[in-house]
N, CA, C and O atoms as CSV, one atom per row, in Angstrom:
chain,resi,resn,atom,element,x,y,z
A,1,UNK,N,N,0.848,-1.167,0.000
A,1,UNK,CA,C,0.000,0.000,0.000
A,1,UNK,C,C,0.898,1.236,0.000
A,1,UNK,O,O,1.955,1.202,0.630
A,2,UNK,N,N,0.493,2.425,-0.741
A,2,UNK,CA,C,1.442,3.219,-0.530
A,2,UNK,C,C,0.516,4.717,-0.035
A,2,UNK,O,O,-0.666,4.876,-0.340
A,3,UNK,N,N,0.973,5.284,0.419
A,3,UNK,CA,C,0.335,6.868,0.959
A,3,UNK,C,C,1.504,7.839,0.881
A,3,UNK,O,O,2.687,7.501,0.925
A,4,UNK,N,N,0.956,9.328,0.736
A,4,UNK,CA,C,2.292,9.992,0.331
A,4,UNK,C,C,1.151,11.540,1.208
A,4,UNK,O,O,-0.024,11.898,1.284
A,5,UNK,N,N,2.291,11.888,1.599
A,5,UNK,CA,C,2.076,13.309,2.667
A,5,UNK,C,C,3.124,14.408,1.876
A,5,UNK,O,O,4.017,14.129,1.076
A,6,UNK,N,N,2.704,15.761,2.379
A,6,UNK,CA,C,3.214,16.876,1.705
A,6,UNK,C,C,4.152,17.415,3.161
A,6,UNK,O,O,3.700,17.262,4.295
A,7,UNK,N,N,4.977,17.805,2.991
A,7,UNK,CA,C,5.350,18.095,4.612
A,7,UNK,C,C,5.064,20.326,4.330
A,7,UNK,O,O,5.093,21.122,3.392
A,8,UNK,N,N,4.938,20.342,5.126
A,8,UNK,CA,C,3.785,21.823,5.069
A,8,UNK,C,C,4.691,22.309,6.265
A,8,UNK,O,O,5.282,21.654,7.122
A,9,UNK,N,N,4.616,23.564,6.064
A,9,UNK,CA,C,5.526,24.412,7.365
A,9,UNK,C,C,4.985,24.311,9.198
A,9,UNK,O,O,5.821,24.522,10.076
A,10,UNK,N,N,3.386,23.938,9.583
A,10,UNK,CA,C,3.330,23.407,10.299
A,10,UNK,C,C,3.742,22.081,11.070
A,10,UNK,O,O,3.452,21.562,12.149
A,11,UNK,N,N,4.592,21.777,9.947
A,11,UNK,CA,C,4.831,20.023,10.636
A,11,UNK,C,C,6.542,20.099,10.482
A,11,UNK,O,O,7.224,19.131,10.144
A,12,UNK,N,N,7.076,21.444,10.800
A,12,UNK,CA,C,8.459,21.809,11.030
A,12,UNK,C,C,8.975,21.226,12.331
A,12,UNK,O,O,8.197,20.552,13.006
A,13,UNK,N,N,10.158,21.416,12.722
A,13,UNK,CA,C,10.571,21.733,13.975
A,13,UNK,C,C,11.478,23.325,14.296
A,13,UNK,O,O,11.541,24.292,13.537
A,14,UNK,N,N,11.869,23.228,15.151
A,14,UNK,CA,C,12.575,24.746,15.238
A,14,UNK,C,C,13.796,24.876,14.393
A,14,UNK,O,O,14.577,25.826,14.452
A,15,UNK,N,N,13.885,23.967,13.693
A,15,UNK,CA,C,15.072,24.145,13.071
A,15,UNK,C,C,14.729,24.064,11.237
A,15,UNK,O,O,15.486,24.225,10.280
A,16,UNK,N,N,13.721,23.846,11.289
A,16,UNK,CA,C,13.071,24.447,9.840
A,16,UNK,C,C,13.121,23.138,9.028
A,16,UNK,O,O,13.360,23.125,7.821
A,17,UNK,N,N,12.875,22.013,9.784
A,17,UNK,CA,C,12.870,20.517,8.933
A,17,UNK,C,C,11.968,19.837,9.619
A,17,UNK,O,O,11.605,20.267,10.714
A,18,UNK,N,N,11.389,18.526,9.036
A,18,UNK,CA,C,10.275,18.437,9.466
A,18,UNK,C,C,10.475,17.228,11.015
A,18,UNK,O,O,11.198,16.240,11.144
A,19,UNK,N,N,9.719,17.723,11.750
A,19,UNK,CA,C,9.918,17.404,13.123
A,19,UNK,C,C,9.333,15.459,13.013
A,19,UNK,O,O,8.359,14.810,12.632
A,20,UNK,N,N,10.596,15.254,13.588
A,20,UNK,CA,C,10.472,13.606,13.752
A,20,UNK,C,C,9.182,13.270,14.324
A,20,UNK,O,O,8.578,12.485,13.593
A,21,UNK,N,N,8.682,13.522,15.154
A,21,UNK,CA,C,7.437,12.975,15.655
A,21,UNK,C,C,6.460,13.283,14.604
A,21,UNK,O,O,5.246,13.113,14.713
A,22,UNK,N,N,6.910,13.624,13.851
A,22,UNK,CA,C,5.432,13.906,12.603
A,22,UNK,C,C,5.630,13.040,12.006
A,22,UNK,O,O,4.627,12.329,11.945
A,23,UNK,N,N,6.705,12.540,11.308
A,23,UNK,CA,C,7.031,11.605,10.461
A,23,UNK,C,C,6.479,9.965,11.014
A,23,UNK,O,O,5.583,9.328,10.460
A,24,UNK,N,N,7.308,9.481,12.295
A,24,UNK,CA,C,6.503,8.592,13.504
A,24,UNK,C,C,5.206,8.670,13.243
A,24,UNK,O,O,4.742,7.791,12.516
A,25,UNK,N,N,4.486,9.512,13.655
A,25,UNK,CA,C,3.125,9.842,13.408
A,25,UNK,C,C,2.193,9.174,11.984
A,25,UNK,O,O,1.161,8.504,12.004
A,26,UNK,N,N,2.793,9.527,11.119
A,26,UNK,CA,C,2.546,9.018,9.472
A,26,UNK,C,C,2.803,7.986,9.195
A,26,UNK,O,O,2.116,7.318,8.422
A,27,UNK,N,N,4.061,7.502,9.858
A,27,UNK,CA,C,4.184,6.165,9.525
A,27,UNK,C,C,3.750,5.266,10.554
A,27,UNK,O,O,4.235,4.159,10.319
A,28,UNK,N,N,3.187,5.259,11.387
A,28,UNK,CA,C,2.403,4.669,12.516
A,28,UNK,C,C,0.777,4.452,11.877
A,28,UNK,O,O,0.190,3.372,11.816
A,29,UNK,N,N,0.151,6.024,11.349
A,29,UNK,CA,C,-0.916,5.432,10.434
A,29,UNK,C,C,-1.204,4.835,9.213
A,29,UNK,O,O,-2.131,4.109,8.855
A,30,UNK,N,N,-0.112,5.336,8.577
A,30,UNK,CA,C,0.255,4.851,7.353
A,30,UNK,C,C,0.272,3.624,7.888
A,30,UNK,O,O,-0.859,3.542,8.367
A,31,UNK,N,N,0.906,2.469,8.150
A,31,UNK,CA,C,0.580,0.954,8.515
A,31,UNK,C,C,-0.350,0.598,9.010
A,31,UNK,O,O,-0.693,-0.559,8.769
A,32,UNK,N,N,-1.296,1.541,10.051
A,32,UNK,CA,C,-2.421,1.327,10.455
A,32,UNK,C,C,-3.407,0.643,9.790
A,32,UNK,O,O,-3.991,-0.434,9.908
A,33,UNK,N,N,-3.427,2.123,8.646
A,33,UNK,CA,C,-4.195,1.498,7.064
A,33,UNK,C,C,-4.223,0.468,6.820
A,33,UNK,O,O,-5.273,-0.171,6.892
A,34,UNK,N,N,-2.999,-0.102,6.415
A,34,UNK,CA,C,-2.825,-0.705,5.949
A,34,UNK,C,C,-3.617,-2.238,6.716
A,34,UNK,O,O,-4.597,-2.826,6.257
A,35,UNK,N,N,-3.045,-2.509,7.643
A,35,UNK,CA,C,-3.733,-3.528,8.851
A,35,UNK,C,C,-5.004,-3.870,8.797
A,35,UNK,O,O,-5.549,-4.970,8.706
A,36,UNK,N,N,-5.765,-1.853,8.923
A,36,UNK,CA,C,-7.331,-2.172,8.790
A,36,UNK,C,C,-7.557,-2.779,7.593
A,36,UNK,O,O,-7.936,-3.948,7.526
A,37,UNK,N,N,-7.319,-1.960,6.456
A,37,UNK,CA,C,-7.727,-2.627,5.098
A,37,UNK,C,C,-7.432,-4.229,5.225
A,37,UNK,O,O,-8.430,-4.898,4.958
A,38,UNK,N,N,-6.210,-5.027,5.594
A,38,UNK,CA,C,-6.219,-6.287,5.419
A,38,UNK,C,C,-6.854,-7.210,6.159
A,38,UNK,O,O,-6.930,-8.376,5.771
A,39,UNK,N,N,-7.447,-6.748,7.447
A,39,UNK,CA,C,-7.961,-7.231,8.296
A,39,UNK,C,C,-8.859,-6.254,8.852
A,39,UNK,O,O,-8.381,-5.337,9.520
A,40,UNK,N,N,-10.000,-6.327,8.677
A,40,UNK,CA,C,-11.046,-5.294,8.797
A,40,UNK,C,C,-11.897,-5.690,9.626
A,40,UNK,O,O,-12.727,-4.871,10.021
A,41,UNK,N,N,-11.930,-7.112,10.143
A,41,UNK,CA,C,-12.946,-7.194,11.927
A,41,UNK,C,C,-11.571,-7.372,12.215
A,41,UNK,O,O,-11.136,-8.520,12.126
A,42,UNK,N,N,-10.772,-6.422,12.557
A,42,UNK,CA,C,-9.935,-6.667,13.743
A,42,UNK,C,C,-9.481,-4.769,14.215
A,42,UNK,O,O,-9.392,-3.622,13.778
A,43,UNK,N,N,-9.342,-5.555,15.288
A,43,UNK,CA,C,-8.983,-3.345,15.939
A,43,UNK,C,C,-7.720,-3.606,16.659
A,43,UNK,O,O,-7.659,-4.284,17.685
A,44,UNK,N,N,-6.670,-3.012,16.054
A,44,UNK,CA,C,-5.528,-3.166,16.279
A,44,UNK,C,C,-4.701,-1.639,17.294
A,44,UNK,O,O,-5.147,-0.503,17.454
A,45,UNK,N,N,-4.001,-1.972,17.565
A,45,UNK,CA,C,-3.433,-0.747,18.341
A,45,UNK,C,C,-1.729,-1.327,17.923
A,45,UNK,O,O,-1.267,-2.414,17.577
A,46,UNK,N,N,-1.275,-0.251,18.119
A,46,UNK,CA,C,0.330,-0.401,18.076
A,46,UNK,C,C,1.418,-1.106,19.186
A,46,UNK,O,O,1.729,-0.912,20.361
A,47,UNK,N,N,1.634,-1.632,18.572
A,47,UNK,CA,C,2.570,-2.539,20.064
A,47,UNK,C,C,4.037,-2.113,19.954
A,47,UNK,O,O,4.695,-1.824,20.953
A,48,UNK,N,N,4.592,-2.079,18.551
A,48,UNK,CA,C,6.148,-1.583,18.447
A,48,UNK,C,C,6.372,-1.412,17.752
A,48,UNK,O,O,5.899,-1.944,16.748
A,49,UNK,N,N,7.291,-0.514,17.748
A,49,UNK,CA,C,8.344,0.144,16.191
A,49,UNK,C,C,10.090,-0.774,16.182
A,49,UNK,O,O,10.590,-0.868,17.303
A,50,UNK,N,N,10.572,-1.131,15.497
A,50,UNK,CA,C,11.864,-1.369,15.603
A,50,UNK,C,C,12.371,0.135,15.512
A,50,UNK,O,O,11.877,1.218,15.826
A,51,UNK,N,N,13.569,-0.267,14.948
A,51,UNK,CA,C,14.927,0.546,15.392
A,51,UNK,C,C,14.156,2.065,14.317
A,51,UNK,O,O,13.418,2.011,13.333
A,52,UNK,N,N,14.658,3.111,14.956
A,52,UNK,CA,C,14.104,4.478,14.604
A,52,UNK,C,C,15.525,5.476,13.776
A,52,UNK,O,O,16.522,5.926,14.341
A,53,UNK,N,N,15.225,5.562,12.587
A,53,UNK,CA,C,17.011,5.803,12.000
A,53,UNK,C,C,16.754,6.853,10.805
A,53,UNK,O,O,16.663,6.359,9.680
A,54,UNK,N,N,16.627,8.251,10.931
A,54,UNK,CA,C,16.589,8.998,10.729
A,54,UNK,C,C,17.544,9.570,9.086
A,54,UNK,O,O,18.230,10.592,9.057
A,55,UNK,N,N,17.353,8.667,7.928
A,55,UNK,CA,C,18.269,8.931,7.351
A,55,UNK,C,C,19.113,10.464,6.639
A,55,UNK,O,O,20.235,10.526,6.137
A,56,UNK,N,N,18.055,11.612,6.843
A,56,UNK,CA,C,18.408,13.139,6.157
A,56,UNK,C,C,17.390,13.515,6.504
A,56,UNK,O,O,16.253,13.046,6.532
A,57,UNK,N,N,18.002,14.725,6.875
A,57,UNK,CA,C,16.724,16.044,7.058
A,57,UNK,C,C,15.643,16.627,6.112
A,57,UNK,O,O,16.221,17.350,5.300
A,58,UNK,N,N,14.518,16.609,5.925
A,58,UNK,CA,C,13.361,16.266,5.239
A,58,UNK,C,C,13.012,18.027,5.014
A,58,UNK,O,O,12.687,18.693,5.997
A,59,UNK,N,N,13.093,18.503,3.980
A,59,UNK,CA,C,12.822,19.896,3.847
A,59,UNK,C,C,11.431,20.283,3.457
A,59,UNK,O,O,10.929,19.721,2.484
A,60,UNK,N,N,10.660,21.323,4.217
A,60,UNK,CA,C,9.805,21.881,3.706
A,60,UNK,C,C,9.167,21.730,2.124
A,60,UNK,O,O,9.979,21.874,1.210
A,61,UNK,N,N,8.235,21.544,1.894
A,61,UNK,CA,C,7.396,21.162,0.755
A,61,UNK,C,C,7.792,19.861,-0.057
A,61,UNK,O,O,7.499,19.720,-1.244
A,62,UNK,N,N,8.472,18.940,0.679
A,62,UNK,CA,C,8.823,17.527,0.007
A,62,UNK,C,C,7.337,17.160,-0.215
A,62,UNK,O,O,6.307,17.767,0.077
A,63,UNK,N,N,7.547,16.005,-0.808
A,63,UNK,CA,C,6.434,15.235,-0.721
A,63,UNK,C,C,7.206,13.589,-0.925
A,63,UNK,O,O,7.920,13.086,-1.792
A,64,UNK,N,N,6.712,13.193,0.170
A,64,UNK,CA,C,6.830,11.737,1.367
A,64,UNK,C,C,6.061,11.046,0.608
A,64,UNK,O,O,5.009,11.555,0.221
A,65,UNK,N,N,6.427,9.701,0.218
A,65,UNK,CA,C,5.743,8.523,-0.340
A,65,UNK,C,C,6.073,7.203,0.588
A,65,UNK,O,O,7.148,6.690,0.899
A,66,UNK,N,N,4.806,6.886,0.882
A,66,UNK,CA,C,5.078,5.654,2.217
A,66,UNK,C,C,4.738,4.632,1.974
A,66,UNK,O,O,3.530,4.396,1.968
A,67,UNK,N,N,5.943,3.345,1.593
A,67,UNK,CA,C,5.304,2.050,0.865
A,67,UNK,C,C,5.298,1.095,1.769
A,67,UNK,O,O,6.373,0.750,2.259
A,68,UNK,N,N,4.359,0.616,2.079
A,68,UNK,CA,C,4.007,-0.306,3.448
A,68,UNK,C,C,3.534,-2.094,2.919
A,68,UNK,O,O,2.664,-2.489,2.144
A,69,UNK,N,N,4.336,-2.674,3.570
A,69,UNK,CA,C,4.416,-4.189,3.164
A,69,UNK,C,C,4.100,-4.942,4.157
A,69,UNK,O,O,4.592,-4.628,5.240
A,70,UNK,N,N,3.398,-5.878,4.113
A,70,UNK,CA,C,3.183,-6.714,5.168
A,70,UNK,C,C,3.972,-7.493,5.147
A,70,UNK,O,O,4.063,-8.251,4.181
A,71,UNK,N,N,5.039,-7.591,6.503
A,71,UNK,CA,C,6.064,-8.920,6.391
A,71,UNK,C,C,5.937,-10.400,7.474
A,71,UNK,O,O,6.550,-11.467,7.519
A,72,UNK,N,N,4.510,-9.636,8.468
A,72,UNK,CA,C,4.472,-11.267,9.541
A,72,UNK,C,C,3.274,-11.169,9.634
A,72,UNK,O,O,2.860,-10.016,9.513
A,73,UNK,N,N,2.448,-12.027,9.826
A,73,UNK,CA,C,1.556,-12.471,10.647
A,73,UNK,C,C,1.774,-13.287,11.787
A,73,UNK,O,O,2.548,-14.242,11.848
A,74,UNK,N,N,1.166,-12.925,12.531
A,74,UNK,CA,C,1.061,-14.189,13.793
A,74,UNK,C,C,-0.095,-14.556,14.383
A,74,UNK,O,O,-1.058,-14.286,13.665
A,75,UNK,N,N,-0.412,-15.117,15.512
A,75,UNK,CA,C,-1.622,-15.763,15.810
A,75,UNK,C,C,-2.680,-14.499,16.494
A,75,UNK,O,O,-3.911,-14.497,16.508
A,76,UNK,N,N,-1.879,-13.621,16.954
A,76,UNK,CA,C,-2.619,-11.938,17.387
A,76,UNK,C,C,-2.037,-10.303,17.028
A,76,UNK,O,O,-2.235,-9.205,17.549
A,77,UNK,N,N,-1.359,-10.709,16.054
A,77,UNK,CA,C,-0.450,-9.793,16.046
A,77,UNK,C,C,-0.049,-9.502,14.020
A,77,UNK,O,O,-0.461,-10.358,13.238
A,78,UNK,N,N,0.506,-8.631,13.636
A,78,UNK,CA,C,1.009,-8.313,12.225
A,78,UNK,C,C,1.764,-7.415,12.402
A,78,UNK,O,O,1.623,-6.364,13.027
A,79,UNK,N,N,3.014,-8.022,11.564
A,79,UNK,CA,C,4.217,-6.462,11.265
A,79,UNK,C,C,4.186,-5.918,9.556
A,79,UNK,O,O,3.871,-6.506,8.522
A,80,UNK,N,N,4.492,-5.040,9.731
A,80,UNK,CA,C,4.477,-3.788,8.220
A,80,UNK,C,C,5.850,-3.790,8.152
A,80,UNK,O,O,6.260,-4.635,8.947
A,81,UNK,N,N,6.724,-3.264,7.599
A,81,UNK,CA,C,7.872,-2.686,6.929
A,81,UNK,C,C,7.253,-1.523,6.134
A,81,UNK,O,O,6.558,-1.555,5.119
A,82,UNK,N,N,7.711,-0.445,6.898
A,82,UNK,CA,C,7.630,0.817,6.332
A,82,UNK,C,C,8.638,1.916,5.784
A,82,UNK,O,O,9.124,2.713,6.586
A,83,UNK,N,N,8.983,1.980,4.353
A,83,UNK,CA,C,9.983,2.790,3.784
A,83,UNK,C,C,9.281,3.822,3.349
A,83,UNK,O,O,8.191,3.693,2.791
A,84,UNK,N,N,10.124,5.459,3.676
A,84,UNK,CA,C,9.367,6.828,3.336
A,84,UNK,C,C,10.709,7.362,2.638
A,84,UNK,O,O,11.806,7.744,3.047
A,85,UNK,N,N,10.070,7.198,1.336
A,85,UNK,CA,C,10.687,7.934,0.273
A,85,UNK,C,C,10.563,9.596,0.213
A,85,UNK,O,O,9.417,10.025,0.347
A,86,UNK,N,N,11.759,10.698,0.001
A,86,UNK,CA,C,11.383,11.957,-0.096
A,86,UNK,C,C,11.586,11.921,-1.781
A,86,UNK,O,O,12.545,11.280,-2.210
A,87,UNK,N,N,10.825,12.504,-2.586
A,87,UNK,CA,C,11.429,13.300,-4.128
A,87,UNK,C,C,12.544,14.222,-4.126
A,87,UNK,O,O,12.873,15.022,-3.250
A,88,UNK,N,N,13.018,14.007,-5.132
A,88,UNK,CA,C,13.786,15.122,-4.992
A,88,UNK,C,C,13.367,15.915,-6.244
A,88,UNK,O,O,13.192,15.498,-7.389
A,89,UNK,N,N,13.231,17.352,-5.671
A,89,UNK,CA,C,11.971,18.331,-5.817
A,89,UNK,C,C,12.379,18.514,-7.499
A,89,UNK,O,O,11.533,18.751,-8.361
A,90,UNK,N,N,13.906,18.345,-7.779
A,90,UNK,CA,C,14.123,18.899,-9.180
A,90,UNK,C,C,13.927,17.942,-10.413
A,90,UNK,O,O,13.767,18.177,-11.611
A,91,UNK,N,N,13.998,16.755,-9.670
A,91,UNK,CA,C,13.971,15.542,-10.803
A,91,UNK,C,C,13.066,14.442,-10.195
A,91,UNK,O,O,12.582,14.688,-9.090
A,92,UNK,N,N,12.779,13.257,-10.786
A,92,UNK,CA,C,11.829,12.687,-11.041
A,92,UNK,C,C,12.216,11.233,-9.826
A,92,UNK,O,O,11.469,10.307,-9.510
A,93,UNK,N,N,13.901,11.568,-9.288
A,93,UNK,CA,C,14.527,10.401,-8.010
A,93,UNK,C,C,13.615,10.623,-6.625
A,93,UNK,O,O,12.968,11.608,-6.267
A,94,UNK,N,N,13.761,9.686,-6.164
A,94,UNK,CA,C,13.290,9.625,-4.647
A,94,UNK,C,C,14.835,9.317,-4.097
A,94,UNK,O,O,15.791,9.244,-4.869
A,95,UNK,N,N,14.932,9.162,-2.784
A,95,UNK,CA,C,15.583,8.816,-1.880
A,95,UNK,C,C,15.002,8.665,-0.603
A,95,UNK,O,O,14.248,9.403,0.031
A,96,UNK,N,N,15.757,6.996,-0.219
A,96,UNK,CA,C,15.000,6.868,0.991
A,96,UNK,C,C,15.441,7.962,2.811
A,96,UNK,O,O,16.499,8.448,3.213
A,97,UNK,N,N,14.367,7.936,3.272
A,97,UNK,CA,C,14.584,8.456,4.320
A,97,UNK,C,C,14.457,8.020,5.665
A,97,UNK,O,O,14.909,8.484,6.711
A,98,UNK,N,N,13.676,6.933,5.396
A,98,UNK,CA,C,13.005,6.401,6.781
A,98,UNK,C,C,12.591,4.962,6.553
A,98,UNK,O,O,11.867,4.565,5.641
A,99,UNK,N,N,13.200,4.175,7.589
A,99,UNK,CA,C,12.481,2.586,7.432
A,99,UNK,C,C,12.246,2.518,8.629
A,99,UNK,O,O,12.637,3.307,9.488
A,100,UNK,N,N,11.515,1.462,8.791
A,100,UNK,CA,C,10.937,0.946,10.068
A,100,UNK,C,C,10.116,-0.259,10.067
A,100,UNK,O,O,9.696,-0.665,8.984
A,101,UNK,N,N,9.818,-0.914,11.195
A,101,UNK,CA,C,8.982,-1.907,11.208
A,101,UNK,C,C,7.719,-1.806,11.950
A,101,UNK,O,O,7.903,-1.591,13.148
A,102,UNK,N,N,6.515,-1.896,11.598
A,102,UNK,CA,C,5.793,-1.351,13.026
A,102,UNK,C,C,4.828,-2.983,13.094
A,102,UNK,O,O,4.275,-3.416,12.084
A,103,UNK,N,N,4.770,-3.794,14.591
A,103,UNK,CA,C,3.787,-4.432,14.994
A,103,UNK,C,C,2.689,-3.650,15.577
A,103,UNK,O,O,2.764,-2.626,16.256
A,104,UNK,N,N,1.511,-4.401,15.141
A,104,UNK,CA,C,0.013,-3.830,15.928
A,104,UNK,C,C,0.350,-5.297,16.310
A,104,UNK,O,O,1.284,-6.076,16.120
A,105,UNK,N,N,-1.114,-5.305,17.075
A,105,UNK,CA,C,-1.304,-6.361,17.895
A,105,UNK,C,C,-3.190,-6.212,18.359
A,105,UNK,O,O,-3.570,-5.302,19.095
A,106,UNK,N,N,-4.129,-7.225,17.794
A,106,UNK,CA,C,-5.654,-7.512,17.761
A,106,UNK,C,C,-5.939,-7.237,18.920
A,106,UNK,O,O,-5.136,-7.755,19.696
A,107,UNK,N,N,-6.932,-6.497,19.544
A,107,UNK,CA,C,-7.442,-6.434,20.894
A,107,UNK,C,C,-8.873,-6.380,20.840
A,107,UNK,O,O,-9.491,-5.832,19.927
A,108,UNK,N,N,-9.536,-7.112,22.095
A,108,UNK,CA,C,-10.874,-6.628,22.545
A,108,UNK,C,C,-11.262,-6.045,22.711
A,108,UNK,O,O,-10.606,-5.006,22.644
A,109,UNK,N,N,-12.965,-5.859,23.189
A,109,UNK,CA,C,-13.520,-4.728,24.165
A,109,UNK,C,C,-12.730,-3.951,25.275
A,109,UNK,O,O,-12.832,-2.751,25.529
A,110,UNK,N,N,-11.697,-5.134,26.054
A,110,UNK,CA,C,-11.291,-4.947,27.080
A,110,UNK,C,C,-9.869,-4.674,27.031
A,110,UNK,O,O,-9.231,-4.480,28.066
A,111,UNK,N,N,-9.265,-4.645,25.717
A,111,UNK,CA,C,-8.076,-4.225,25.477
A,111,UNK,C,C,-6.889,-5.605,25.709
A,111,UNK,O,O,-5.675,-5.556,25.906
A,112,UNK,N,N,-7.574,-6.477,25.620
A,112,UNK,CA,C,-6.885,-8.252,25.652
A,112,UNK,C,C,-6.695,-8.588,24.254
A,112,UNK,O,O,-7.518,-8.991,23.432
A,113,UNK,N,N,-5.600,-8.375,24.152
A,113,UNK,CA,C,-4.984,-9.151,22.553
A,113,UNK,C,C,-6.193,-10.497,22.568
A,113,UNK,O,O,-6.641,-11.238,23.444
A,114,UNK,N,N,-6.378,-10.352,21.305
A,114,UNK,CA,C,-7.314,-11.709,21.027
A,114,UNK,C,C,-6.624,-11.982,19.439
A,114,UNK,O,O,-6.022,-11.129,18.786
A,115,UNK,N,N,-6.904,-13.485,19.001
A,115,UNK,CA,C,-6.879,-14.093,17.417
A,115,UNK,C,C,-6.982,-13.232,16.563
A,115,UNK,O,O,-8.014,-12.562,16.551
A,116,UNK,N,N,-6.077,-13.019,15.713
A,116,UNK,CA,C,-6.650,-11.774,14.163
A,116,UNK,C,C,-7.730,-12.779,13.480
A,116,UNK,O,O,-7.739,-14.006,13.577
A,117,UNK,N,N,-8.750,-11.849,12.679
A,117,UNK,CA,C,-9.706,-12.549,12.339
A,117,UNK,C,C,-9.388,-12.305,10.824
A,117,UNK,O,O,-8.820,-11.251,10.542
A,118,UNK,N,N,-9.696,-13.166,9.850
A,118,UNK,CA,C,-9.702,-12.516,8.540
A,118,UNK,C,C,-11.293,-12.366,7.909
A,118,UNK,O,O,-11.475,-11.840,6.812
């Protein structure tokens, strides 16, 4: 699945690039999506990110392309692999910026991991 964000001067940090927790943020729903769409009676919440690795500073008016893969299933649980490509604004290349892995994990009413359902 892929989703692509504009990074906009509100989603800066003080240093005029776009603030890591925004990016986290995107790519946390960005897989979300993805989860619901593949599994749609199931309500997932986030359980973990692997390693967090920041490859270049992300400038004002990029535009972020987020290609999200499903790489596990398990008996309550699914991981994504998430790579966020920036353009580069003059030519037609991307370069990567951001990988990650994110597990959700199926929960109840009561917030008890239960079976993913398909």
């Amino acid at each position: 699945m892929e989703n692509f964000n504009l990074v906009r001067p509100e989603h800066l940090n003080h240093h005029g690039y776009l603030f890591g927790g925004q990016m986290l943020s995107w790519i946390d729903e960005s897989a979300w999506m993805a989860a619901a769409r593949d599994f749609p009676k199931c309500t997932f919440v986030t359980r973990a990110m692997d390693k967090i690795d920041f490859k270049h500073q992300v400038k004002n008016g990029s535009i972020l392309r987020f290609d999200v893969t499903k790489t596990n299933t398990g008996n309550s649980s699914v991981t994504y692999q998430v790579e966020v490509y920036e353009d580069e604004r003059s030519s037609l290349d991307e370069k990567l910026s951001f990988s990650t892995n994110v597990t959700f994990v199926n929960i109840d009413g009561f917030g008890k991991k239960q079976k993913i359902q398909n």
